[in-house]
C-alpha positions in Angstrom: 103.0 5.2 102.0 106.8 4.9 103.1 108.0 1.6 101.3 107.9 1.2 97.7 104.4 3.1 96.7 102.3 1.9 94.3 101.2 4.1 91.0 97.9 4.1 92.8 99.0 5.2 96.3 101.3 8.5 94.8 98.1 9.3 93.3 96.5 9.4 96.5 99.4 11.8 97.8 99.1 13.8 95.0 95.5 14.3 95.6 95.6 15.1 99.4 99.1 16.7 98.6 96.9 19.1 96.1 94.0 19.5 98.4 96.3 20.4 101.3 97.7 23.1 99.6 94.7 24.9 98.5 93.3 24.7 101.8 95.9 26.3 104.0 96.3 30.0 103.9 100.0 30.2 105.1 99.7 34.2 106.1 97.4 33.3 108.8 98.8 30.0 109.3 95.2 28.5 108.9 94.4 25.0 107.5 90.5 24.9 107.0 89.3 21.2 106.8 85.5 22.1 107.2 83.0 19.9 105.1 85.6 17.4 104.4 82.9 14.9 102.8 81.5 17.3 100.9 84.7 18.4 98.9 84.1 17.9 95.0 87.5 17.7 94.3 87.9 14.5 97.2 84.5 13.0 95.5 86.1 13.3 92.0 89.1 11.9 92.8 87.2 8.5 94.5 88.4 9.0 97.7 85.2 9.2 99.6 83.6 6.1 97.5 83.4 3.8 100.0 83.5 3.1 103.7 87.2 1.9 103.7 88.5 5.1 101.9 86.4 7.1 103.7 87.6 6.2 107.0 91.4 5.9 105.9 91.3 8.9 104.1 92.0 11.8 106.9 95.1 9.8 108.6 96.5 9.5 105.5 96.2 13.4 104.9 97.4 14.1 108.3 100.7 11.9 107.1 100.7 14.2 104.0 100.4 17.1 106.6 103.1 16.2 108.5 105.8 16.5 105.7 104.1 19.3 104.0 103.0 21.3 106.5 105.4 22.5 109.4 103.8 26.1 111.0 100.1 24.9 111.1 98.6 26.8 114.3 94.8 27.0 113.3 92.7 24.0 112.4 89.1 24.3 111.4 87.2 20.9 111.6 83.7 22.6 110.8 80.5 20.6 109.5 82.0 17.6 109.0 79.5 15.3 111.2 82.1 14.0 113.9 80.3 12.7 116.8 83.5 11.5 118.4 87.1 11.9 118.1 88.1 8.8 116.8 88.2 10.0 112.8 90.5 12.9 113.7 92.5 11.7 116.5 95.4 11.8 114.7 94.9 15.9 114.3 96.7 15.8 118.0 100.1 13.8 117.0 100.5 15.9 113.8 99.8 18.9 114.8 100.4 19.2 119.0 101.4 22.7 118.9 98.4 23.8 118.0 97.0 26.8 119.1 93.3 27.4 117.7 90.7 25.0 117.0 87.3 24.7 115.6 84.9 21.7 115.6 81.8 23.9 115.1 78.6 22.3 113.4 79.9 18.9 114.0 77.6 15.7 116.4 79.7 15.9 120.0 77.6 15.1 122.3 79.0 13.5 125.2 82.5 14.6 127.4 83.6 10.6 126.2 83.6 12.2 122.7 86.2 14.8 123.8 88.1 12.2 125.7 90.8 11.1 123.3 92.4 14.5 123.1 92.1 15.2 126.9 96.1 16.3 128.0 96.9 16.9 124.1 97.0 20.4 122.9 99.1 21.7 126.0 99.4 25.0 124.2 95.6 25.2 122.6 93.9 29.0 122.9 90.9 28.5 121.5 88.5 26.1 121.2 85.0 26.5 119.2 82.5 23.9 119.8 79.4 26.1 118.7 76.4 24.1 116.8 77.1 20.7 119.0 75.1 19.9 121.5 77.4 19.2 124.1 77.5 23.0 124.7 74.1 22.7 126.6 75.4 19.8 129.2 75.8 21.1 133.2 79.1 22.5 133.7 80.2 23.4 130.3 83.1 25.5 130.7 84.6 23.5 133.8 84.4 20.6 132.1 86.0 22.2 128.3 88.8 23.5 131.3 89.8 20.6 132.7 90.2 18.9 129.2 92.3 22.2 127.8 93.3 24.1 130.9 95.9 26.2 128.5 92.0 27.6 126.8 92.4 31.6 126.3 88.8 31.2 124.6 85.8 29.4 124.1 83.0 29.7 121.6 84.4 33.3 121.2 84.5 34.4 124.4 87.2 35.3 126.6 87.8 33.1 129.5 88.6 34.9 132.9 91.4 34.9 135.1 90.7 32.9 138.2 89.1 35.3 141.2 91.6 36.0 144.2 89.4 36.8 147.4 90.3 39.9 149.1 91.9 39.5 152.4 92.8 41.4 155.3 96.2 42.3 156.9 96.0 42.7 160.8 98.6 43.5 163.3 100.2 46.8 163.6 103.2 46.6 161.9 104.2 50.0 160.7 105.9 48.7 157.5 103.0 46.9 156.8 100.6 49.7 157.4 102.5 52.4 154.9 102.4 49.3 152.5 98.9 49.5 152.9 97.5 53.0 152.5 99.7 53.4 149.7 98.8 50.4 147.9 96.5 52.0 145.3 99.2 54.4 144.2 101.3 53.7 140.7 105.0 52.3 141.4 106.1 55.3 138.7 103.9 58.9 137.6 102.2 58.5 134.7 103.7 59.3 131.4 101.9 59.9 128.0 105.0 57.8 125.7 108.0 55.8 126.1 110.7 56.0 123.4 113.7 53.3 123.7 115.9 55.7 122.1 116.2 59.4 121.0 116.6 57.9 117.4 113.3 55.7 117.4 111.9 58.7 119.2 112.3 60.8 115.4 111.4 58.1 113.3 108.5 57.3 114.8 107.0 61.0 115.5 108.2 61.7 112.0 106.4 58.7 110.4 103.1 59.3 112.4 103.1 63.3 111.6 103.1 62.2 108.2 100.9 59.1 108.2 98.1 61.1 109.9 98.3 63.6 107.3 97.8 61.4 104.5 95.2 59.2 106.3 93.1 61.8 106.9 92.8 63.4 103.3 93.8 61.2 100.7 94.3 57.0 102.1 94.8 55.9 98.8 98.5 58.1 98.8 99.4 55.3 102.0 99.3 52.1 99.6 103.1 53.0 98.8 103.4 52.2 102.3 102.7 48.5 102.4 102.9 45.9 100.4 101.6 42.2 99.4 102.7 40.6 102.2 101.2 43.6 105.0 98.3 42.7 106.8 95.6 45.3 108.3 92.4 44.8 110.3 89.8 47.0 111.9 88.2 45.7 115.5 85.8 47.7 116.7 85.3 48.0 120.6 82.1 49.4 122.1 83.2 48.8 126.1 84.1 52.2 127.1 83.1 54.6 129.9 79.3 55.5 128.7 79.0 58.9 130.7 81.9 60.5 128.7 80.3 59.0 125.3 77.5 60.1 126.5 78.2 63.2 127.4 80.8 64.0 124.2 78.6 62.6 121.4 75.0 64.4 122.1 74.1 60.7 124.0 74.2 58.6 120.9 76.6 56.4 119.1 76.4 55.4 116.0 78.6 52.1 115.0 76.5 50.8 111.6 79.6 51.6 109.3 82.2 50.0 111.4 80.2 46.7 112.5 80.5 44.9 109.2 84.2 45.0 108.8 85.4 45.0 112.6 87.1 42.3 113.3 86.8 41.8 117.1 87.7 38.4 117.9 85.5 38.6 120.6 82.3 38.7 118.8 83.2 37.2 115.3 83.9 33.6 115.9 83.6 31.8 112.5 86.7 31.4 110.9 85.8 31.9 107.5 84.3 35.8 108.7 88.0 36.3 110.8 89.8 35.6 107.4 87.6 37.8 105.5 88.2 40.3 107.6 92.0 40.1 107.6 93.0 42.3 104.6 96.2 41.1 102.8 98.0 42.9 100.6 97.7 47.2 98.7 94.8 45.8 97.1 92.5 44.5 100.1 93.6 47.0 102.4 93.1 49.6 99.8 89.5 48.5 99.8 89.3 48.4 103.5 90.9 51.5 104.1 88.1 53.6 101.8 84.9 51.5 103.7 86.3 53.6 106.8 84.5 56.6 107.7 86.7 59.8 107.3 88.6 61.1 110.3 90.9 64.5 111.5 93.1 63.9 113.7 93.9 67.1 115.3 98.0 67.2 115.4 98.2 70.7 116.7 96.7 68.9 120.4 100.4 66.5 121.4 98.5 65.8 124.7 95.4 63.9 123.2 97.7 61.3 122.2 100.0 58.7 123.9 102.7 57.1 121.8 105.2 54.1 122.3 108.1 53.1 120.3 111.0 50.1 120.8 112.6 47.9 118.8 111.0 44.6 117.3 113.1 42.1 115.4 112.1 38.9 113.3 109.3 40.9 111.4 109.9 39.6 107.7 113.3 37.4 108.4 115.1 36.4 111.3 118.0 39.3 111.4 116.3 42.2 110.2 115.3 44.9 112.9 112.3 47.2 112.6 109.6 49.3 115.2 107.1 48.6 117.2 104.7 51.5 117.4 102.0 52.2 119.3 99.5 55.0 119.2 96.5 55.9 122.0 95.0 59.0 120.8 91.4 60.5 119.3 89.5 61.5 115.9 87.2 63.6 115.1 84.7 61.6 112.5 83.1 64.8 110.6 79.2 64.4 109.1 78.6 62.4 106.5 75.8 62.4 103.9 72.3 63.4 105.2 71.0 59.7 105.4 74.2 57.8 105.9 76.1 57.0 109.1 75.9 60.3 111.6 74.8 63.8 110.2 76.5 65.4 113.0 80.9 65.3 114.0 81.6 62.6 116.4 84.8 61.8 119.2 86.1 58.7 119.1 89.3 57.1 120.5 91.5 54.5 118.9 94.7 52.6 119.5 97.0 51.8 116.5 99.6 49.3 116.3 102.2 49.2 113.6 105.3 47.1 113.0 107.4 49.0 110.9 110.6 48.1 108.9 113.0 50.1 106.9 113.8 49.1 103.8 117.6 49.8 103.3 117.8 50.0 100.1 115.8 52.9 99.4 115.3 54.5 103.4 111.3 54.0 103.1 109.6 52.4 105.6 107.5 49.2 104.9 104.6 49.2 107.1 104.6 45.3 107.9 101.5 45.3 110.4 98.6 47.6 110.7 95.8 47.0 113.5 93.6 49.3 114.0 90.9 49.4 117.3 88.4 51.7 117.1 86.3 53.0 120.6 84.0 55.5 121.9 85.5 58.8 123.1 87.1 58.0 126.7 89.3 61.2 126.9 92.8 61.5 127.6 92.8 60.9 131.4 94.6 57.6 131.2 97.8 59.1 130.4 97.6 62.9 131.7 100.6 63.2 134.1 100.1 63.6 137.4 
């Protein structure tokens, strides 16, 4: 492949050149090489005729890779039978920045099976290893850690911070003991925003006053706001205080519209649902936007929200300048349809986070990045001064 290639061989990098591309989502930086021996357009092409193809076949794509593709940070190595690492090994020299992984569905069995990548992947995340059956052996997660210690995740769940045991200070050293009854106080009072400048401060309460608006009455009118290239996602988070639920929403919550487009990485773990649920573009998040329930948010009430605003650079290109905003705040989601969802107005709480960037050419703002978490009503405590 680097000396004087034959006709035959820059056919074969055509091929895996051709396959490479239609497999790699660029926006989500995601190259999905699930059921690799089942791919018709591999089969057609002969390269999974025999035994010797077969086996040369994925080093030569990750060659291919390795000039074609420079930003890859998600692999997904689904379903394709591995047992050990020895077909793939050389996923770790092209790609050893990588930072999500899934061999899901595959044969690994054994901790030997792993072995060949242990101290590769320094900066790894996440690691799926769901449908093999070395999931089931004694010490699981110890032994996935000692292999990947940089592991954020695994199997879709996050892994915890390491437990520091209480311990006791003795002696009577007055420093020490005004250290220690005020040790559960805040280092500054509690604030409901931070602006890092007066200007930011008007853009951004000026944006959101009108975003709201428009959100709650008409989303369709907020497609002007983003374009082909802006991403949007729903995630859905159920782990809030129960009592105040509880006690807001008549004891019961209702999530049934919400649940099948929430992206919460921590309960949807197969890749192909994640990018699903990632909306690119006016069109998909038009689509989204409307399978939302509808919502008032009650802009006459300042201290129901909590708002944060600085600058963020390198959104689109490396020298433009934009906002990071951050909203904490509250809906009301009015009755729907006797039958559908709730008959009857629910609370709930939400953060929002948008990267926004002006577009100088016309002074309209581009909405770059939209995530949207959705909870159960938890109240406005967190940031009421005190």
């Amino acid at each position: 492949m680097q000396t004087d290639p034959s006709n035959g061989t820059q056919g074969t990098i055509a091929v895996l050149r051709n396959f490479l591309m239609n497999r790699y989502n660029p926006q989500v930086q995601l190259l999905d090489l699930q059921n690799l021996y089942g791919d018709p357009y591999l089969l057609s092409n002969g390269l999974l005729s025999q035994d010797s193809t077969r086996s040369k076949m994925f080093p030569a794509m990750m060659k291919v890779a390795s000039m074609d593709l420079k930003n890859v940070e998600s692999v997904n190595l689904a379903g394709n039978n591995i047992s050990d690492l020895t077909a793939v090994t050389t996923l770790a020299a092209t790609f050893p920045h990588l930072k999500n992984l899934s061999l899901a569905n595959n044969e690994i069995s054994q901790w030997r099976h792993l072995d060949p990548w242990r101290h590769k992947f320094r900066e790894l995340r996440e690691l799926v290893l769901t449908g093999n059956s070395i999931t089931g052996l004694n010490n699981y997660r110890a032994e996935i850690l000692r292999r990947f210690p940089s592991l954020k995740m695994l199997d879709g769940q996050v892994i915890e911070g390491i437990n520091v045991p209480e311990f006791k200070i003795r002696g009577s050293n007055p420093a020490v003991n005004s250290f220690a009854a005020n040790i559960k106080k805040l280092p500054i009072s509690t604030k409901a925003g931070f602006f890092e400048t007066s200007e930011i401060q008007n853009i951004a309460m000026d944006f959101l006053g009108k975003f709201f608006q428009v959100y709650d009455s008409d989303r369709s009118q907020l497609m002007p706001l983003y374009d082909n290239l802006s991403l949007f996602s729903l995630s859905l988070n159920t782990g809030v205080p129960r009592d105040l639920t509880a006690r807001d929403n008549q004891g019961i919550q209702n999530w049934s519209s919400y649940i099948p487009i929430s992206r919460n990485l921590t309960r949807v773990t197969t890749s192909n649902t994640r990018q699903n649920r990632l909306a690119l573009g006016q069109e998909q998040i038009s689509q989204l936007l409307h399978k939302i329930p509808p919502s008032k948010h009650d802009l006459s009430a300042p201290e129901k929200f909590a708002i944060e605003a600085w600058t963020a650079r390198g959104l689109r290109a490396p020298d433009d300048a934009g906002i990071m905003l951050i909203v904490h705040g509250e809906f009301e989601e009015p009755p729907q349809q006797p039958g559908r969802a709730n008959a009857y107005s629910l609370k709930r709480s939400f953060d929002r986070t948008l990267l926004l960037l002006p577009v100088p050419t016309t002074g309209a703002i581009l909405v770059v990045s939209d995530l949207l978490t959705v909870r159960g009503w938890a109240g406005s405590r967190a940031w009421t001064p005190r």
